[in-house]
C-alpha positions in Angstrom: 0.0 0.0 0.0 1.2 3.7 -1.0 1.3 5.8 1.6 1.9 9.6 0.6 1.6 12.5 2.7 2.9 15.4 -0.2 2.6 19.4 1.0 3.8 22.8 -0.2 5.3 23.7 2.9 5.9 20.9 6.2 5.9 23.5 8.4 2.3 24.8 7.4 0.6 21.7 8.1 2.5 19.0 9.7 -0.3 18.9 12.0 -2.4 16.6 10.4 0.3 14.5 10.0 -0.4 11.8 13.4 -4.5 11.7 11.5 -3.0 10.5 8.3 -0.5 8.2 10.2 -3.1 6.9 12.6 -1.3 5.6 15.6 1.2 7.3 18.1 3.8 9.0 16.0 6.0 10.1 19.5 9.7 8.2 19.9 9.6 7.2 15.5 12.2 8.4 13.7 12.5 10.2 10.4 14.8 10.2 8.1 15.4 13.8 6.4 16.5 14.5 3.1 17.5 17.6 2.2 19.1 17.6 -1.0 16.6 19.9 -3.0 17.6 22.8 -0.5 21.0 22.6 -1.5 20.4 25.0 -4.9 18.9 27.6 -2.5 19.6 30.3 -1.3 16.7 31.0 1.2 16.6 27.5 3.1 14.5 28.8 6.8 11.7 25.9 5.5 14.4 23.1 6.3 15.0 24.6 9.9 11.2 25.0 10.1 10.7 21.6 8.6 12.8 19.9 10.7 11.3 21.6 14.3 8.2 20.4 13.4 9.2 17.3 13.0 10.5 17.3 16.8 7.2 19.6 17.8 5.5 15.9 17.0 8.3 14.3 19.2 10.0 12.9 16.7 13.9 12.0 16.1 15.2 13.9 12.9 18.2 12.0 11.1 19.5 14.2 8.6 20.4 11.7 5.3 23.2 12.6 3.4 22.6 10.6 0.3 25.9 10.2 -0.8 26.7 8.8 2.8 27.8 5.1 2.7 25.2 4.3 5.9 22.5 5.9 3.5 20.6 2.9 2.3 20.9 1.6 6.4 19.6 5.0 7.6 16.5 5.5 5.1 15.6 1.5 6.2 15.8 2.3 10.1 13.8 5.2 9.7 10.4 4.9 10.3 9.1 7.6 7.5 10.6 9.2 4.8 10.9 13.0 4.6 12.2 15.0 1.4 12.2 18.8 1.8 11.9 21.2 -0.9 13.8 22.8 -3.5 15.2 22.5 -6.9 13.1 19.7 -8.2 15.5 19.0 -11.1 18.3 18.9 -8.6 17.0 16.3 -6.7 16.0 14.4 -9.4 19.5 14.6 -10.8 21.1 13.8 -7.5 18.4 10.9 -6.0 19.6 9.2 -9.8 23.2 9.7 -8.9 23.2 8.5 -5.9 20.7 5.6 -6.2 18.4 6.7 -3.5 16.0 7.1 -6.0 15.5 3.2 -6.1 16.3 3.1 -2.5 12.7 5.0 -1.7 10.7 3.7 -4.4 11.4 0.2 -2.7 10.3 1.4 0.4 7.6 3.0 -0.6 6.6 -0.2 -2.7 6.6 -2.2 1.2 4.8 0.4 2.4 6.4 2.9 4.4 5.1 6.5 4.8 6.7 8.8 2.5 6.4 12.4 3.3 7.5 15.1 0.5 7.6 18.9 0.2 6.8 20.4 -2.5 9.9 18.9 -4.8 9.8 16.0 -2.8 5.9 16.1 -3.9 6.7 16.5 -7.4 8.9 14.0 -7.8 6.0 11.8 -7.3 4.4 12.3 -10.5 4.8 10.6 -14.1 7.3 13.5 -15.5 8.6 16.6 -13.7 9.2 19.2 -16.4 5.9 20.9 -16.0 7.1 22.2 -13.1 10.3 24.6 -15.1 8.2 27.5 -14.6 8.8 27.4 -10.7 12.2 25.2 -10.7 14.9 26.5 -12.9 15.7 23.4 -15.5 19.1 24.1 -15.3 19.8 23.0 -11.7 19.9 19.6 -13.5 22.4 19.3 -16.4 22.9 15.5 -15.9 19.4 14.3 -15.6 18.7 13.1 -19.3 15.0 12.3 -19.0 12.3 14.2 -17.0 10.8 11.1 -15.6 9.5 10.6 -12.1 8.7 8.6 -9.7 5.3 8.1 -11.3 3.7 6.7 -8.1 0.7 8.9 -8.8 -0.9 10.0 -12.2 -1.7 13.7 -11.1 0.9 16.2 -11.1 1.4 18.3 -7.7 1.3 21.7 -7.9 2.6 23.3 -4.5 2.4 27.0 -3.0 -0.8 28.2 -4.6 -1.7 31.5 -3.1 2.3 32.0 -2.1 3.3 35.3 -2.3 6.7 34.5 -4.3 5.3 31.2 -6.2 2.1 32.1 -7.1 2.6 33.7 -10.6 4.3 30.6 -11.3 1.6 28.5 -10.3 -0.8 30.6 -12.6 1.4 30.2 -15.8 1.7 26.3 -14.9 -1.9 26.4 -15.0 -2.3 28.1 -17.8 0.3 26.4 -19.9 -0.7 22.7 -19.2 -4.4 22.3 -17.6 -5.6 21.6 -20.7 -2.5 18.7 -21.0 -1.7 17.4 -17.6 -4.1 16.5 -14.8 -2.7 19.3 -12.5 -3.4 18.9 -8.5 -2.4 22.5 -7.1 -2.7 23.4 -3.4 -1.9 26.0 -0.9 1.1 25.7 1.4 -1.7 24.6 4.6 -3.3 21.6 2.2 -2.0 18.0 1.7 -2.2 16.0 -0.9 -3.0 12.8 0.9 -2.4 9.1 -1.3 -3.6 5.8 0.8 -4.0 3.1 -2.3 
């Protein structure tokens, strides 16, 4: 069973995280990929991210995915957590690194996987959609656009975001005629359970 728990922004509704979980969350453990933040300048949402991850009591272990513990530390985690970012970044570095396989396995047995809004995307059949937002260049090695495709709509975070919203208006613009678009605000989640 897929378990998916994809926001805009962690910090602005990790809250309904335990209901979507549905047992006591307090004493797991998480572990916290960053990589998307690492084309950023701006990066407060990982800090925030990551104290509300211990605001629901649980232990944050930041993944370096180039690590050689890394596929031992996503597997003794009890969820999955990739922040935002460059989306094209990640995808590029997830490939190089292999972690890419590593969490599509684990989400395949059934382990939450939690993603922020280029850990959302990711999710989807193919990322480039989402150029208008990401800046395609952040991933000069990645020689397809392919995602995860664990889900057949395309996220479309920070709706209503005072420095991503005319973004999200020309992604709707440009393919909601093309791609089945799911765009939400940076308090929704997009919540899978199939």
């Amino acid at each position: 069973m897929k378990k998916l728990f994809l926001v805009s922004s962690f910090a602005d509704s990790y809250n309904q995280f335990p209901d979507f979980v549905g047992e006591n969350i307090s004493g797991k453990s998480v572990a916290f990929i960053d990589t998307a933040s690492h084309t950023e300048e701006r990066k407060s949402y990982v800090d925030k991210a990551e104290e509300a991850w211990i605001d629901l009591g649980l232990t944050v272990n930041r993944v370096d995915i180039f690590d050689t513990n890394v596929a031992t530390d996503i597997k003794a985690a009890d969820y999955i957590y990739v922040a935002g970012g460059n989306t094209f970044y990640l995808m590029q570095e997830l490939q190089k690194s292999g972690v890419d396989e590593l969490i599509k396995e684990h989400i395949k047995q059934g382990k939450i996987y939690i993603g922020e809004s280029a850990g959302s995307i990711i999710m989807c059949p193919n990322i480039e959609y989402i150029k208008e937002m990401d800046d395609i260049t952040m991933g000069p090695e990645l020689n397809s656009y392919e995602g995860f495709n664990f889900i057949s709509e395309y996220p479309l975070p920070h709706v209503g975001n005072k420095y991503l919203n005319e973004a999200v208006e020309t992604i709707i613009e440009t393919y909601q005629a093309t791609l089945q678009l799911h765009p939400f605000t940076d308090e929704e989640v997009f919540l899978i359970k199939e």
